[in-house]
N, C-alpha and C positions, 0 to 999 in steps of 0.2 A: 622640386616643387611641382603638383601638378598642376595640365595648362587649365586656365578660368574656359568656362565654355559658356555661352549664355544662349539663353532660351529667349529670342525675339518673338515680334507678334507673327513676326511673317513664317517663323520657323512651327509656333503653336498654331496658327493658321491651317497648315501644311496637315502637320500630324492630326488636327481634328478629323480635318476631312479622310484621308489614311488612313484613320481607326473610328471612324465613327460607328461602326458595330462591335468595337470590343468593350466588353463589361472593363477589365481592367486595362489603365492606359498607365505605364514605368516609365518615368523622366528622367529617372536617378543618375543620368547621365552629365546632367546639367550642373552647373555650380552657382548660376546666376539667372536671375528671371527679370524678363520686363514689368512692369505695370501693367501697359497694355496686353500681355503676355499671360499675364494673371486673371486678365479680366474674361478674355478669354476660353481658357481654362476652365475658370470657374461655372461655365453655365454651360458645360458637357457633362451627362449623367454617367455614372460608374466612379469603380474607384481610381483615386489617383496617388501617385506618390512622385513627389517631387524631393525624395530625400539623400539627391546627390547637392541642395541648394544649401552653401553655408551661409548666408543672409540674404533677408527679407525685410522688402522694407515696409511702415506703415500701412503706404498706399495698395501694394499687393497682397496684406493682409485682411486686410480690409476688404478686397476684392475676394480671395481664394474663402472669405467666410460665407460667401453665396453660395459655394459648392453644396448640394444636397447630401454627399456620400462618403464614404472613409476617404480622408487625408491623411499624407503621411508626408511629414516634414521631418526626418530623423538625424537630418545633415547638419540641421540648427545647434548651434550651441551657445546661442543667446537669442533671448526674445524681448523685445520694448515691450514696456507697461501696454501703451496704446495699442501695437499687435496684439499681445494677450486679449486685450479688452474685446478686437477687431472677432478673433478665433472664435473666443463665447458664444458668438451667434453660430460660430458652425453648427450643421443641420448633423451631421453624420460623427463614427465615431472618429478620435485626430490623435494623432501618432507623433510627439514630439522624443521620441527615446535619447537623442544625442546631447540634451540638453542636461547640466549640470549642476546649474543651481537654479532658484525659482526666486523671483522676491515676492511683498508679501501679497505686495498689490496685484501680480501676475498669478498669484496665487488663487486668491478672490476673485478676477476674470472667470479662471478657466475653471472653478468651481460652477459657476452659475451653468454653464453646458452641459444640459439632461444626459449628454449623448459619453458611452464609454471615450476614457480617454488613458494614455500609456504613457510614461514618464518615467522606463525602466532606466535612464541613463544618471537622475538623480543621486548625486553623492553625499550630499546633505542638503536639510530642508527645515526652516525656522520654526520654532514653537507656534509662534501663529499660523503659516502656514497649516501646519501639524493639524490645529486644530479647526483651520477651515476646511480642508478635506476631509477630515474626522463629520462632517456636518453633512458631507455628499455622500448619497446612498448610491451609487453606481458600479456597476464590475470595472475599476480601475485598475491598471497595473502599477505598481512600483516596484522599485527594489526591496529586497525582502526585511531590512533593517526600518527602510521608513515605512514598509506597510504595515510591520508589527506596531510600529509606535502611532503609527493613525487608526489602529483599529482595536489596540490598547486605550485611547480617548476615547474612540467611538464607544467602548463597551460593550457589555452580552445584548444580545438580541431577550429583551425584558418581558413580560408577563404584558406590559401597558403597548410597546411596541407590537408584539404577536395582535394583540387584541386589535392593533389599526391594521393590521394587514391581514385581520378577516374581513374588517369592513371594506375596504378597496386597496386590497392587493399593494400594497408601498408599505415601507419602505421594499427596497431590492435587500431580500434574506442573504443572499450572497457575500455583502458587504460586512460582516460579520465574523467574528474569529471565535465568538463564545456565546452559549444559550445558555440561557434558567430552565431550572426543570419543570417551572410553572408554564413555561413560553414554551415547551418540548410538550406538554401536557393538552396544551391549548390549538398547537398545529397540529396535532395528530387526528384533530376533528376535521382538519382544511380536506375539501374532496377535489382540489383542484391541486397543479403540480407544486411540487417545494423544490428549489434550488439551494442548499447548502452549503456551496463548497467551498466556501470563505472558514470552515469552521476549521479550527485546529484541537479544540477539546470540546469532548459531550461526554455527561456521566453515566453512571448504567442507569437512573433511575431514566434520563433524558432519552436514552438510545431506547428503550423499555417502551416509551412514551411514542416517540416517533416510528416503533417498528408495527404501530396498530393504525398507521396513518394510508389511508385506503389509495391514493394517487399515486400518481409517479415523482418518484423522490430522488434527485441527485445531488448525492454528497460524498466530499473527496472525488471530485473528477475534474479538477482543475489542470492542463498545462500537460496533462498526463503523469504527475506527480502527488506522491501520496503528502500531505501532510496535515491530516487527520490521527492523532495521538489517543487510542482506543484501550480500553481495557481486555482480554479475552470475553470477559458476559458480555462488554457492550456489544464487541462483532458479531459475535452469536444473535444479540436482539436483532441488530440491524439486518444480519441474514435474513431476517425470519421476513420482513417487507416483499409484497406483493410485486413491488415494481421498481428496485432501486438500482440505479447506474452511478458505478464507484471506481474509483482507482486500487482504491482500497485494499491490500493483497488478504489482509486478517476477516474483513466482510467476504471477499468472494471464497476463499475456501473456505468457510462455514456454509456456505449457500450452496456448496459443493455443486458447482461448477467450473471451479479452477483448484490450482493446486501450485502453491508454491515451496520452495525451504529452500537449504540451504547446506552445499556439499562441502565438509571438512577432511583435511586428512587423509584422501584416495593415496594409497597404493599398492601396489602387485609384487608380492614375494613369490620369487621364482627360486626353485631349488638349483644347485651347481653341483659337480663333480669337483673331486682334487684338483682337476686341472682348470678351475673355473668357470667349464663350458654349461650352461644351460640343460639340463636335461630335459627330457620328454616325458609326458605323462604317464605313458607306457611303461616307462623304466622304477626299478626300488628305489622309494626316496623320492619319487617323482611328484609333491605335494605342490600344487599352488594356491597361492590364495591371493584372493582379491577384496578390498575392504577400505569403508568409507565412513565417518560419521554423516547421519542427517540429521540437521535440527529444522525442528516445525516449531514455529512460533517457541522460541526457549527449549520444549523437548528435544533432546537427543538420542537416539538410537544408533547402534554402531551394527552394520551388516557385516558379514562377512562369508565369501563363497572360495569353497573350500573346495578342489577337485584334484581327481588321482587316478587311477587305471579301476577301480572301481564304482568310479561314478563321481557326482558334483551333493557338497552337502551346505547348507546357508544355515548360519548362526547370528543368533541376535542376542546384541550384549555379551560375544564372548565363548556365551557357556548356555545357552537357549536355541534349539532347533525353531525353523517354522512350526513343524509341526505339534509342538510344544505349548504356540502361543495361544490364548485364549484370547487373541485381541483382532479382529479381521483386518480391521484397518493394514496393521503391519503384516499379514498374511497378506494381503494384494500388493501392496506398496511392493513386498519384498519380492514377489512372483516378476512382480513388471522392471523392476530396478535392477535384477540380479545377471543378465543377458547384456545390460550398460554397464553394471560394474565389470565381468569379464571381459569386454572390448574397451573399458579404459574410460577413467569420467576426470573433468575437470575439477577442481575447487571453484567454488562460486555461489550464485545466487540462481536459482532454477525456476521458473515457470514451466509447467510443462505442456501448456498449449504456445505459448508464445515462441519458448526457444525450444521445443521436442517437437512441435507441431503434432502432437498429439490429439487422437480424435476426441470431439467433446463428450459423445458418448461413451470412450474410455476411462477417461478422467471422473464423469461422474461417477461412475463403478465403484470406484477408489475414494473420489472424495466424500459422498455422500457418509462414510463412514469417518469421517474425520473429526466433527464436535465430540464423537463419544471418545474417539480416542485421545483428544486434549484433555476430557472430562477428568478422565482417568487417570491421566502422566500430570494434570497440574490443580495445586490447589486452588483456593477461592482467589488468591489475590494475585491471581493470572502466573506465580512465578515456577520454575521447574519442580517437580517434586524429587526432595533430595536422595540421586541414588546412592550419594555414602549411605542415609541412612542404615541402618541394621535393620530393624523391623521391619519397613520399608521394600528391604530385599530379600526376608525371609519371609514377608506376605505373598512376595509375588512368587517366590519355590514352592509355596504351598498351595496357593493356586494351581501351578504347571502341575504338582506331584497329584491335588485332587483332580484335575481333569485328565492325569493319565488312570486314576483308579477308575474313574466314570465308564472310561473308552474300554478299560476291559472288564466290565461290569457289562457294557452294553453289548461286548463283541465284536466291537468294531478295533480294537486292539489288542489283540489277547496277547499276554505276559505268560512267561514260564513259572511254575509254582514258586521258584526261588525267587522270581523278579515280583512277581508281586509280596509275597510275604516283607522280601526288603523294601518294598513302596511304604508299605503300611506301617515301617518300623520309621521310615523317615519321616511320614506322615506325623507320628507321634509323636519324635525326636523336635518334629520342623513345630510342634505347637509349644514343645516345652520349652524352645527357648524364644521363643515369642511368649509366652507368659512372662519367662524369666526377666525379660526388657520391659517387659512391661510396666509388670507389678511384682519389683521383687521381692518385696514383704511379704506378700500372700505365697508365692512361688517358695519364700523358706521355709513359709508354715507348713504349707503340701511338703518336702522333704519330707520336715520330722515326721505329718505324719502316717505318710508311708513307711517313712524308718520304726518307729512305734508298731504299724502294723505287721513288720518283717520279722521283729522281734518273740508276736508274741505265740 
């Protein structure tokens, strides 16, 4: 058992004087407070925390409610009605986290305090309860099961709502998990800042709405944790915002300023001899390769860096050189990636300012090319575009085989008679059976009639 230590007047006496120039004064030490001790306390500016205290009694709650600044009582794991009642007056925000359950009347208290309040320790919390927090517009914390459900009462941020917080800024938009797109329509006129980041869903018509909103707008930047549930359009809108600060990993690479995904599958096939032993690249047979999937937002791409006594070659998807690709995005991506894939990459989740430390001006390089490359790889309803499909994969050969006919048309690749005569025959081959999937009724009709024509 640990020993009770108690915080006297003579001992808060002491430390006032001792810290009277520190903004923050830690008691946490403490397991017991005086009254006198409390009172104290109470009328030294800054913050305090006394949440090594497992009870308090009326009379020092009562007292520590003069306090003007953050409190933190996190030791508590019960609170009297009357404390509750006592705290309500606190001036500053108050930190009850160790506390368990709430009743309803303590509930009602600590509602009426304008001031942020934290209640992370919360295990369950009564319907009433529920729905008197539900009634407080404040950046509250809870646990994440009863903030869903108080802010499932509370409901969207409404059309009638928006409309009172042009007229004087209230409710706090924060407190909020869901908008109308009337209420998204309505704040995008606000020229002053928007805090959003109470929100967990916005539609595209909403994100569309708020991405024309002239201020500085932060949403999803809560705790440092994303949980903002976006569609690919919507991220895209919200990119497009003048001034927004987000957690958001889908907003900021669209804003192309960052870049994240996500490495699958890395490994390095090294060639062996009969006897096991690793060759060198030097040697016949000497092939290695090194290769990873990356998915961006659902698309995946598999790289793959191929090298030998003749040099080092990157393939994408398999059977697609870089130079192949008519997509820039994945010509830079693969330029910068291919130098980490041959020194070796983890599986995992990838930032590349955060965990590559990578320069911001590199990244934009790269990322700024990144909406068109989603545009591309995915359909309307944000999901991957299927690469079983068939068509699908013989659009994109047909692509690759017209932009090599281009290059040597231009000069800038020139083909031997033989190499391009076969382009051209592929070229024809690669539309015939993309008609044939297409439209194969019309596809049988053409047969016959050319066959009709051959005959006559």
């Amino acid at each position: 058992m640990s020993e009770e230590k108690v915080l006297t007047k003579e001992i808060a006496d002491e430390i006032i004087i001792k810290e009277k120039d520190s903004v923050f004064l830690y008691l946490d030490e403490f397991t017991q407070i005086d009254d006198q001790a409390a009172e104290g306390l109470a009328k030294r500016q800054g913050v305090l925390s006394l949440s090594g205290l497992t009870e308090l009694s009326d009379n020092a709650a009562e007292s520590l409610s003069k306090h003007k600044d953050s409190l933190r009582l996190d030791g508590l794991n019960e609170l009297s009605d009357a404390a509750a009642e006592s705290l309500s007056k606190h001036k500053g925000s108050l930190s009850l986290d160790g506390l368990n359950e709430l009743s309803d009347a303590a509930a009602e208290s600590l509602a009426k305090n304008p001031n942020d309040l934290s209640l992370k320790g919360l295990t369950t919390l009564g319907n009433r309860a529920v729905e008197i927090f539900s009634n407080r517009y404040c950046a509250d914390y809870f646990p994440e099961k009863i903030d869903k459900e108080i802010k499932a009462m509370r409901g969207p941020i409404t059309k009638e709502i928006a409309e009172q917080f042009l007229k004087d800024e209230t409710p706090d938009l924060s407190c909020f998990a869901t908008i109308d797109d009337e209420a998204s329509e309505l704040l995008a006129s606000y020229e002053g800042d928007l805090f959003l980041d109470g929100l967990t869903e916005l539609s595209d018509s909403g994100a569309e709405s708020l991405s024309r909103h002239s201020g500085f707008m932060s949403i999803d930047n809560r705790c440092g944790e994303s949980i903002l549930d976006l569609s690919t359009k919507a991220a895209e809108f919200l990119a497009k915002h003048k001034s927004i600060e987000t957690e958001n990993k889908e907003i900021k690479n669209f804003s192309g300023k960052a870049l994240g995904f996500e490495i699958k599958n890395y490994q390095r096939i090294s060639p062996t001899n009969a006897d096991g032993e690793t060759l060198s690249v030097n040697c016949p047979g000497g092939v290695f390769t090194d290769e990873a999937d990356f998915i961006f937002d659902g698309v995946q791409i598999h790289i793959a860096v191929v090298e030998n006594n003749a040099g080092r070659k990157i393939f994408i998807n398999h059977k697609y050189t870089v130079e192949d690709m008519n997509d820039q995005f994945v010509k830079l991506f693969t330029d910068m990636i291919a130098d980490k894939l041959v020194e070796g990459l983890e599986d995992g989740l990838v930032d590349l300012e955060g965990d590559w430390f990578m320069d911001v001006e590199e990244i934009e390089k790269i990322a700024k090319h990144y909406p068109e490359f989603l545009r591309k790889h995915k359909n309307e309803g944000g999901s991957q575009a299927d690469s079983d499909d068939p068509i699908s994969a013989l659009n994109q050969e047909l692509e690759i085989a017209l932009n090599k006919k281009e290059k040597h048309k231009s000069g800038e690749s020139r083909l031997s008679t033989d190499e391009f005569r076969a382009l051209l025959n592929q070229i024809v081959d690669l539309k015939d059976q993309i008609e044939t999937l297409s439209c194969p009724e019309q596809s049988r009709i053409n047969s016959m009639l050319k066959q009709i024509d051959g005959n006559k």
